[in-house]
C-alpha positions as CSV (number, residue, x, y, z in Angstrom):
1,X,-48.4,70.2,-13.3
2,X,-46.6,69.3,-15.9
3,X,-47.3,68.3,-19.8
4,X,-45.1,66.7,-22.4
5,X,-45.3,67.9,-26.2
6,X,-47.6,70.9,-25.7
7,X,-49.1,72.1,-28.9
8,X,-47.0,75.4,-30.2
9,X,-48.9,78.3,-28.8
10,X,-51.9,76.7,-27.0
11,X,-51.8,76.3,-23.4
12,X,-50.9,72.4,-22.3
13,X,-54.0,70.5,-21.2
14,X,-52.9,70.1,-18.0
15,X,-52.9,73.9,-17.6
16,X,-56.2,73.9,-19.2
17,X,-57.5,71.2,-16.8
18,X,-56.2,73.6,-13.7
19,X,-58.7,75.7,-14.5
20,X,-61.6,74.0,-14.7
21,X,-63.0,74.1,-11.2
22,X,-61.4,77.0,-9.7
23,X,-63.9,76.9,-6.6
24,X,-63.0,73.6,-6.1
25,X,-61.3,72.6,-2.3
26,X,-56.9,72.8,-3.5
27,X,-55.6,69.1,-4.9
28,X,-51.7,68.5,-4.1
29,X,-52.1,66.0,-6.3
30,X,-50.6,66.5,-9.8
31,X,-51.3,65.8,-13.5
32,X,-49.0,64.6,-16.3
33,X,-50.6,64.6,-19.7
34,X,-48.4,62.6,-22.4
35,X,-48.5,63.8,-26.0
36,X,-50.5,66.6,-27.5
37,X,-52.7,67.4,-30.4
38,X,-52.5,67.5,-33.1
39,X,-53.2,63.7,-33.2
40,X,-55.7,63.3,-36.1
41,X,-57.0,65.7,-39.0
42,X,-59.2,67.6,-37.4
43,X,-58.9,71.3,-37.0
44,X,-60.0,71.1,-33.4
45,X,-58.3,70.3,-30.7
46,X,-60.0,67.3,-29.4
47,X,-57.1,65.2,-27.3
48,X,-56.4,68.1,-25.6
49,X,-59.7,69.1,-24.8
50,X,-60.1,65.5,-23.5
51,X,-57.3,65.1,-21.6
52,X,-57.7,68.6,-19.9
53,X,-61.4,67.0,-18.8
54,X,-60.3,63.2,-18.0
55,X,-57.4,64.9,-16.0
56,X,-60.4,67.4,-14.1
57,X,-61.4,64.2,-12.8
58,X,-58.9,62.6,-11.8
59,X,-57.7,65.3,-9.8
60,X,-61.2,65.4,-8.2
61,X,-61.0,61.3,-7.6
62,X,-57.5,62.5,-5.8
63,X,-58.6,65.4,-4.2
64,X,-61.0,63.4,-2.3
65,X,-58.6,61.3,-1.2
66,X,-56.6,63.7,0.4
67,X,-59.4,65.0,1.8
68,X,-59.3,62.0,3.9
69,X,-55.3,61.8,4.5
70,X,-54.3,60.3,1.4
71,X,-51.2,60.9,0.2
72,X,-51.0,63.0,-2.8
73,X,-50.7,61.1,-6.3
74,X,-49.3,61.7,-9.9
75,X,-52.0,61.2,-12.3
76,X,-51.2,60.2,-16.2
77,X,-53.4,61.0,-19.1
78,X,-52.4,59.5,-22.4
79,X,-53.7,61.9,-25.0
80,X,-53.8,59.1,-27.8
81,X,-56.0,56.8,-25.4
82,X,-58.4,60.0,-24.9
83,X,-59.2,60.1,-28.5
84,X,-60.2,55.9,-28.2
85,X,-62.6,57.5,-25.0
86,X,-64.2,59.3,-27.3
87,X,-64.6,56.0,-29.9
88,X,-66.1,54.0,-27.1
89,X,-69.2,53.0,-29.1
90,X,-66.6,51.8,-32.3
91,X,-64.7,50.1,-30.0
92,X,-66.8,47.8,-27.9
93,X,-68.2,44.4,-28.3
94,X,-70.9,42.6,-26.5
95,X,-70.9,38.6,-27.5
96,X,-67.9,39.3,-30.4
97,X,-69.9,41.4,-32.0
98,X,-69.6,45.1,-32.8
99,X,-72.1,46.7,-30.1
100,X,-73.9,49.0,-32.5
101,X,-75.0,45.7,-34.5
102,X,-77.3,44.8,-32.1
103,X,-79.3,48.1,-32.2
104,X,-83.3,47.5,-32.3
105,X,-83.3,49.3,-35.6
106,X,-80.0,49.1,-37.5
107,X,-81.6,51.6,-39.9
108,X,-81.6,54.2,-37.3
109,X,-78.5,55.6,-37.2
110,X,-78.0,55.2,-40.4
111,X,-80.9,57.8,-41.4
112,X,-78.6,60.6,-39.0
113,X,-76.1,62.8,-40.6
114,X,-76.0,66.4,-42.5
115,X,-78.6,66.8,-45.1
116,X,-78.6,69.9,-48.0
117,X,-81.3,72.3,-47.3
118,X,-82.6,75.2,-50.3
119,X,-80.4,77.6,-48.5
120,X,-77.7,75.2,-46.2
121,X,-77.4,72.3,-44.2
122,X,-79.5,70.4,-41.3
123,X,-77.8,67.5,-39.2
124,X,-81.1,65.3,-38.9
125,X,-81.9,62.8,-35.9
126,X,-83.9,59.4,-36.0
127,X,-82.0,57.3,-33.4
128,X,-85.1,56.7,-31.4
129,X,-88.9,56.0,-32.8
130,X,-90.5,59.1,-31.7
131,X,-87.6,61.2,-33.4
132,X,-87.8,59.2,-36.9
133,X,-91.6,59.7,-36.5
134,X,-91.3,63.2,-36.4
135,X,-88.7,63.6,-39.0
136,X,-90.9,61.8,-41.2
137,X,-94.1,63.9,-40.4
138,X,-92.6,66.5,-41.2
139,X,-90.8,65.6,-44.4
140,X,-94.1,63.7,-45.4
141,X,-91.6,60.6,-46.3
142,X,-90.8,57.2,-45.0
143,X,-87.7,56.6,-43.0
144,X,-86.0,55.7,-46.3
145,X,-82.0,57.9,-46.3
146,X,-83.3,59.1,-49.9
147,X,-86.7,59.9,-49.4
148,X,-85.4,62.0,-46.4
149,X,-82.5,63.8,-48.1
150,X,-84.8,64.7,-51.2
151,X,-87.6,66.1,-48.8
152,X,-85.1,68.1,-46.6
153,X,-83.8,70.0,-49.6
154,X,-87.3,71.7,-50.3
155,X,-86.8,73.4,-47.1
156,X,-84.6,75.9,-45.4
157,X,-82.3,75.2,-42.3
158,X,-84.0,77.3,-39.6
159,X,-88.0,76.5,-41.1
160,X,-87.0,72.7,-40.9
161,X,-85.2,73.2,-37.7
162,X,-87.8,74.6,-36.0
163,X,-90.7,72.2,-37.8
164,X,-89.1,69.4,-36.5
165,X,-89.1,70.2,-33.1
166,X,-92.3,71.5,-33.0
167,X,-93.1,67.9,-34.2
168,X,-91.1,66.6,-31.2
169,X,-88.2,65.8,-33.0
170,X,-84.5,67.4,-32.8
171,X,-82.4,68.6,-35.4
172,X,-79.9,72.0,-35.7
173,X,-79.4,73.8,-38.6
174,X,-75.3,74.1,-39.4
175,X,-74.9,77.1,-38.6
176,X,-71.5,79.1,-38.7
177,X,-69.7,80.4,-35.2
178,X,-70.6,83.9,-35.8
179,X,-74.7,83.3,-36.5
180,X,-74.4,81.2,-33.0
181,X,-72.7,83.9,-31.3
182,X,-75.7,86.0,-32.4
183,X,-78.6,83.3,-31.7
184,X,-80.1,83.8,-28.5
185,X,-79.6,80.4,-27.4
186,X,-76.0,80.7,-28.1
187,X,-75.8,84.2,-26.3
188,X,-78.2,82.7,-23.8
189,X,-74.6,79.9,-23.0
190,X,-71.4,82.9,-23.4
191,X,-69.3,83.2,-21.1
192,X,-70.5,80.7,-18.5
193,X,-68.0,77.8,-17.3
194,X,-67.8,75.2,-19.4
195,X,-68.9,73.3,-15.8
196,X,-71.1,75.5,-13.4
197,X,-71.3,74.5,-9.7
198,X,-73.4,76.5,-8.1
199,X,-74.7,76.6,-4.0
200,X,-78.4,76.2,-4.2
201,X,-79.3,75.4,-0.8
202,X,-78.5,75.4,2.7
203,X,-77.5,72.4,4.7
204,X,-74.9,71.8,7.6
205,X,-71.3,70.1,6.4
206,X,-71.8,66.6,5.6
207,X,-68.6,63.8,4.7
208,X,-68.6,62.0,1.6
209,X,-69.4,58.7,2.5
210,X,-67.7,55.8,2.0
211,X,-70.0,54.7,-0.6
212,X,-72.1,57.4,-2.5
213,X,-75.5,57.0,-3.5
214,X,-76.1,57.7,-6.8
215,X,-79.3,58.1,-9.1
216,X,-78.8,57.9,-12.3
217,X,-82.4,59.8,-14.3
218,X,-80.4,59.7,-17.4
219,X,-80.5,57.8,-21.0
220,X,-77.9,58.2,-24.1
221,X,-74.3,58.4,-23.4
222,X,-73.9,61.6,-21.6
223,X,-75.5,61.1,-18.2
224,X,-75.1,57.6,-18.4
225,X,-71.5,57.4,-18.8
226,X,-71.1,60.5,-16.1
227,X,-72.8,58.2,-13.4
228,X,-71.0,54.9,-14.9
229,X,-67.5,57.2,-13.8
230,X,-68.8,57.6,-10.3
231,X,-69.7,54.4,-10.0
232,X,-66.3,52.7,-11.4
233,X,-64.9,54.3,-8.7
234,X,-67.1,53.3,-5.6
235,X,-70.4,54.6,-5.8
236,X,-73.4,52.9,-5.8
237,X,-75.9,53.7,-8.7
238,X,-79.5,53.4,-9.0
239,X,-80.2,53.8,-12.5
240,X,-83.9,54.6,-13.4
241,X,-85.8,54.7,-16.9
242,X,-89.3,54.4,-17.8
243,X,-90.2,50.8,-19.6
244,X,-91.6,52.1,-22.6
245,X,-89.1,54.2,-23.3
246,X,-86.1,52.2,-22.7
247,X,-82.8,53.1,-24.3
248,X,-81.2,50.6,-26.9
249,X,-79.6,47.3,-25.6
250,X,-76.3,48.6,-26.9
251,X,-76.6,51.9,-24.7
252,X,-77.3,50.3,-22.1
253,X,-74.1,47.7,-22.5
254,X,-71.6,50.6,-23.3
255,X,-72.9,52.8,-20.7
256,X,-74.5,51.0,-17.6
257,X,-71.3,49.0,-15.9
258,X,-71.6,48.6,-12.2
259,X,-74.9,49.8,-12.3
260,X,-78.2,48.3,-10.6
261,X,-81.2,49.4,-13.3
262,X,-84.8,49.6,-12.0
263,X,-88.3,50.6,-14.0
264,X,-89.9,54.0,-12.6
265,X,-92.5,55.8,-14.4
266,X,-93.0,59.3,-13.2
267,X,-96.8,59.5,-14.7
268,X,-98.0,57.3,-11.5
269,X,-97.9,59.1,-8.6
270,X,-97.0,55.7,-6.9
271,X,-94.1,55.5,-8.8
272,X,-93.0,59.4,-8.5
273,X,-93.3,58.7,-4.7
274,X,-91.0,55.9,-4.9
275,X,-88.9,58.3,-6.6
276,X,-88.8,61.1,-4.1
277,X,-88.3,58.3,-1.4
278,X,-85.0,57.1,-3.6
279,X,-84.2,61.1,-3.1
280,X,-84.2,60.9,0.4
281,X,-81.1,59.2,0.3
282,X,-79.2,60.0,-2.0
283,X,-76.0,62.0,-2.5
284,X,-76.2,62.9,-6.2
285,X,-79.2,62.9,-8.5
286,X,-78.2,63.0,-12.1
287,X,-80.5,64.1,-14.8
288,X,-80.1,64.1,-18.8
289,X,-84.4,64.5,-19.1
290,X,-86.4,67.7,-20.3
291,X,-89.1,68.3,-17.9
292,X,-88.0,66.7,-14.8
293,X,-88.4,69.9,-13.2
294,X,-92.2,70.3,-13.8
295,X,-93.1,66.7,-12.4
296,X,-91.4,68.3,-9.2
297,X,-87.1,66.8,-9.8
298,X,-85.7,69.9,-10.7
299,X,-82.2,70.9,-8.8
300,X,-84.5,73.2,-6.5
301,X,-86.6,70.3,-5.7
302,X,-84.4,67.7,-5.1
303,X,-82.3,70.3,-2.5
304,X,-85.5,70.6,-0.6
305,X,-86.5,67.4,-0.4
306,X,-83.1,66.4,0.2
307,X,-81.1,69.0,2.0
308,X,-76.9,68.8,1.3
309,X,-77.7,66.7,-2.7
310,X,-75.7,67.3,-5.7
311,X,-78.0,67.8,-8.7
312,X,-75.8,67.3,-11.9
313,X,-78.4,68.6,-14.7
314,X,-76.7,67.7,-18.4
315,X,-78.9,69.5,-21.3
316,X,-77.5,70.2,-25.0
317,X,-78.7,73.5,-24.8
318,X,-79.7,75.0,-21.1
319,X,-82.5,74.4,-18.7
320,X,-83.3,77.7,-18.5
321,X,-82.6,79.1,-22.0
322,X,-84.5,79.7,-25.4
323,X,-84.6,75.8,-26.1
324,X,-84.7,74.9,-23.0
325,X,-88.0,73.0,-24.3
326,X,-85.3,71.2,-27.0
327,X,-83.4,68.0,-27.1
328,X,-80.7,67.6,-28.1
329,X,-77.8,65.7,-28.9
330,X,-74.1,65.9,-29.3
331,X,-74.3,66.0,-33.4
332,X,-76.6,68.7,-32.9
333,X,-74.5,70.8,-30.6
334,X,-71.7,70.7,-33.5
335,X,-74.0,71.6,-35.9
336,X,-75.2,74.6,-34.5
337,X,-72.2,76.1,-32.9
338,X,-70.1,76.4,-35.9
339,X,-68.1,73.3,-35.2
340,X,-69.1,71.3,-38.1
341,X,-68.5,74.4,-40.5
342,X,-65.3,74.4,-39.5
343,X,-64.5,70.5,-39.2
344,X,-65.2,70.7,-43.2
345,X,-62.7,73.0,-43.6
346,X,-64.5,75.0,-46.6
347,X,-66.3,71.7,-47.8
348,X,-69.5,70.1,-46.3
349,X,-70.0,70.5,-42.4
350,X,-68.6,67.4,-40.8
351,X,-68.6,65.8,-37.6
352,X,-65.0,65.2,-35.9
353,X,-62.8,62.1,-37.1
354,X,-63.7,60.6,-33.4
355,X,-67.2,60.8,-34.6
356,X,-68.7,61.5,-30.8
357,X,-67.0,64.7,-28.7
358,X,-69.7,66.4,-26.7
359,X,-71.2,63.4,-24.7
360,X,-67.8,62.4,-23.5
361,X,-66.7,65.7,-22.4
362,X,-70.1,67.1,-21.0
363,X,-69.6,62.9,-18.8
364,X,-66.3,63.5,-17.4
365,X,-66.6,67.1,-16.9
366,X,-70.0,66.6,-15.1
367,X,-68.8,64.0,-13.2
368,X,-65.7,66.2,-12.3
369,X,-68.1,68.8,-10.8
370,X,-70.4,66.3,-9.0
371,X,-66.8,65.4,-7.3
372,X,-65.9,69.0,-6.3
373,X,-69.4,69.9,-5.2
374,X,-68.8,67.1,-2.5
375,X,-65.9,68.2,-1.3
376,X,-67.3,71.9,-1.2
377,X,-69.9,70.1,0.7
378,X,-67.8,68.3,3.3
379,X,-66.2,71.8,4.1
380,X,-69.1,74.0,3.8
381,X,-72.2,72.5,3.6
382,X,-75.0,73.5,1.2
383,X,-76.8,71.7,-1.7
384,X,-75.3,71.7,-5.3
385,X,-75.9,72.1,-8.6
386,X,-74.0,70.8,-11.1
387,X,-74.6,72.2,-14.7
388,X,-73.2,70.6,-18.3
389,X,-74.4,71.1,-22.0
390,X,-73.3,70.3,-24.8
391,X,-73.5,73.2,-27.0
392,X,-71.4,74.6,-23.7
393,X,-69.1,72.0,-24.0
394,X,-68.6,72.3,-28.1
395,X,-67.9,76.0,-27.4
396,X,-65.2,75.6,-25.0
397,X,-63.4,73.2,-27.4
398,X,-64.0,75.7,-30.0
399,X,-62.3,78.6,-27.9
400,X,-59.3,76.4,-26.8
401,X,-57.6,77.0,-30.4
402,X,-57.6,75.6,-34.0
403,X,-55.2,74.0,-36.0
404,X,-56.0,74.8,-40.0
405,X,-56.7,72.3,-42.4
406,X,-53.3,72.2,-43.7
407,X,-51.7,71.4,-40.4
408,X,-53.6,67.9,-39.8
409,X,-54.6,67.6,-43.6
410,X,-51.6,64.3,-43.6
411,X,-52.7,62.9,-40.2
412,X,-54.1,59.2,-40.3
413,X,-57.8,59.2,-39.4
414,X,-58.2,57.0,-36.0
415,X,-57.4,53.5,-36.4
416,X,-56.4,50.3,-34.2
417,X,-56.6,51.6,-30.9
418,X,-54.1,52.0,-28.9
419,X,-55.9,52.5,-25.0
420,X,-56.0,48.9,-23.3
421,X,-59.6,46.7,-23.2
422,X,-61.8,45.5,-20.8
423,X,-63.3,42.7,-20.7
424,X,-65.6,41.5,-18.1
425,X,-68.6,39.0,-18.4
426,X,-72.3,39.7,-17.2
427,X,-75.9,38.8,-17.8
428,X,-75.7,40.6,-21.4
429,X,-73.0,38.4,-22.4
430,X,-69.0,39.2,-22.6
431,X,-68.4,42.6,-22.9
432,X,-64.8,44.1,-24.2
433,X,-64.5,48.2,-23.9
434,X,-61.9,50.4,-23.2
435,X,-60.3,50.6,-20.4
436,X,-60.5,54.0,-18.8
437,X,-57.6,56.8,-20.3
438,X,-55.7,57.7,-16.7
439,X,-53.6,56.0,-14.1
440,X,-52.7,57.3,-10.2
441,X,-48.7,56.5,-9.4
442,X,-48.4,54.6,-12.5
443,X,-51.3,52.0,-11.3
444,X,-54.5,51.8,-13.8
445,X,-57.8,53.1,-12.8
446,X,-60.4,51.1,-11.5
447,X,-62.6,48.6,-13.9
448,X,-66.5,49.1,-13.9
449,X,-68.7,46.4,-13.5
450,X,-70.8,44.3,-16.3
451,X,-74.1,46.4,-17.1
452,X,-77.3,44.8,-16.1
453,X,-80.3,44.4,-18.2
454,X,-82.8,47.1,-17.4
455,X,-85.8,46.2,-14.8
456,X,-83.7,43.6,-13.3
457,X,-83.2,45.6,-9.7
458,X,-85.9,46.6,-7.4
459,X,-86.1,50.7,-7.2
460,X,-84.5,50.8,-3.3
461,X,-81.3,51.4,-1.9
């Protein structure tokens, strides 16, 4: 494998990618990865860290091909287009229009972001109803930017923190890498992968099919977009939400491509069974949901029900930890981990330049495993489980290495982009995204899909 440019002293991302999987079946394939950070000002390395996880999945995508006599393939990852991945949501436009316009509440994500505290900072979440709600419960404020910042600075960090998820909110104190080294939900995450496939089950060798069956339990942009990979290149995926908590039409445009979406509400046993019927045949379950577990769709579950599954479970902070009870979102994993103390570089925490990191990484790295799971499966049999969280993932980008702020203090902040767009027409309108960031022999990857409207697809394979 080989890598052009490689940042002095840090290992090359395609090394980095190497490692990824180690349990996973040998690829003859290789992995060039053009350029190297550092690409824009941000102390972290986040091209690298990008490429090293686009390039974990192509290599998987290849992999699997050999498995079946293919002929090995060189795959290319542009480090410049990884850093337009991770601007997706800036990038696309559904009808001509920027994608985030045509949020349900423009006000909501304008109400995120850091806010002073008595003795710090809080990174604050109101993208969806229930979370404003709670913020402003708490706070005793309306949903006004003001009225919020003033209330959260009568507080302190970990008191407001912890109100606000009691309240069924989210929100992370900023919080420095050495006080998350010492918080047991950080200590709960060292030193496991960065991706975690583990054997949960027994079940006899079974073939990838020719066309996997995905379900897709998942909202946001993580899960979503992890499932929207598998399905752009040939799987077909069942994507399932709950009508009364739908996620925002412009979620659903970035994220759902090639996907069918059905309505299924676990709180009617009707509906569950329909559920655990869609189980029955499926070859990957993916989850993004607290509690899926306790309504009987946890990995253990879905491996009985379904002997020789892949269960890819994406959390921000563990299943099984100390908030395993807390959402969680990818501003929130930077916040606690000590990556937004050191994004601001002495100055006010700050997210990276790209805006989004953990969601993208935590999608193609899942996606990644769910591939080598599979191919552990053809060989050895078993049911999988396929673990991803963000706090994980803003970790490992953490440990990769850090530039300092006067090394990318002169770079341009991300601009016109420079990965190719997509643009495909569908129910929702005419959508234009980015294209995906790798080629095999020189020869794009595959296009998704236009995303459907949710509810429009009956829940069946």
């Amino acid at each position: 494998m080989t890598t052009t440019t490689p940042a002095a002293r840090f290992p090359s991302a395609a090394d980095t990618a190497a490692t990824l999987l180690p349990d996973a079946p040998p690829v003859r394939s290789t992995l060039r990865v053009t350029g190297a950070d550092p690409l824009v000002p941000s102390v972290h390395r986040l091209a690298d860290a990008m490429s090293a996880a686009v390039g974990a999945f192509g290599l998987q995508v290849a992999g699997l091909a050999e498995d079946s006599g293919g002929a090995p393939r060189e795959i290319t990852v542009r480090a410049a287009d990884t850093i337009d991945t991770l601007r997706a949501p800036f990038l696309t436009t559904l009808g001509g229009v920027d994608v985030q316009t045509v949020a349900e509440d423009p006000t909501a994500l304008a109400n995120n972001g850091f806010r002073r505290t008595a003795d710090g900072w809080i990174f604050l979440i109101t993208t969806y109803p229930h979370q404003r709600d709670a913020v402003c419960r708490v706070l005793d404020c309306p949903p006004l930017r003001d009225r919020i910042a003033e209330e959260a600075a009568r507080w302190r960090s970990v008191e407001l923190e912890d109100a606000v998820c009691a309240a069924g909110g989210v929100a992370a104190a900023v919080r420095t890498g050495e006080q998350w080294a010492a918080h047991p939900a950080g200590r709960h995450l060292a030193g496991r992968p960065v991706v975690e496939v583990e054997r949960i089950g027994d079940a006899p060798p079974e073939p990838v099919p020719d066309r996997l069956r995905v379900l897709d339990d998942t909202h946001v942009i993580a899960g979503p977009v992890a499932a929207k990979l598998l399905g752009t290149f040939g799987a077909d995926v069942l994507h399932v939400s709950r009508p009364d908590l739908p996620d925002p039409l412009a979620m659903v445009a970035l994220t759902g491509g090639g996907k069918r979406n059905a309505w299924l509400d676990l709180r009617d046993p009707v509906q569950a069974a329909t559920l655990r019927d869609l189980v029955g045949g499926a070859d990957v379950f993916v989850n993004a949901y607290r509690g899926t577990g306790a309504r009987g769709f946890g990995p253990e579950d879905l491996a009985e029900r379904r002997p020789g599954i892949v269960a890819l479970d994406l959390h921000c902070w563990g299943a099984d930890g100390p908030w395993a009870t807390r959402g969680g979102f990818d501003q929130l994993a930077c916040s606690a981990t000590g990556f937004a103390l050191e994004e601001g570089a002495g100055g006010p925490p700050s997210l990276p330049p790209t805006h989004l990191l953990n969601d993208y990484l935590a999608a193609w790295l899942g996606a990644a495993g769910v591939l080598a799971a599979l191919r552990r499966r053809a060989v050895e049999g078993g049911s999988w489980r396929v673990r991803v969280t963000l706090a994980g993932v803003c970790t490992w980008v953490r440990e990769l290495g850090m530039f300092t702020a006067a090394q990318v203090a002169d770079l341009p902040r991300p601009g016109a982009p420079t990965i190719g767009m997509h643009v495909v027409d569908g129910p929702m309108g005419r959508l234009v995204e980015p294209v995906l960031p790798l080629e095999f022999d020189g020869r794009p990857a595959p296009l998704p899909g236009p995303p459907q409207l949710l509810g429009t697809a009956a829940a069946t394979w």
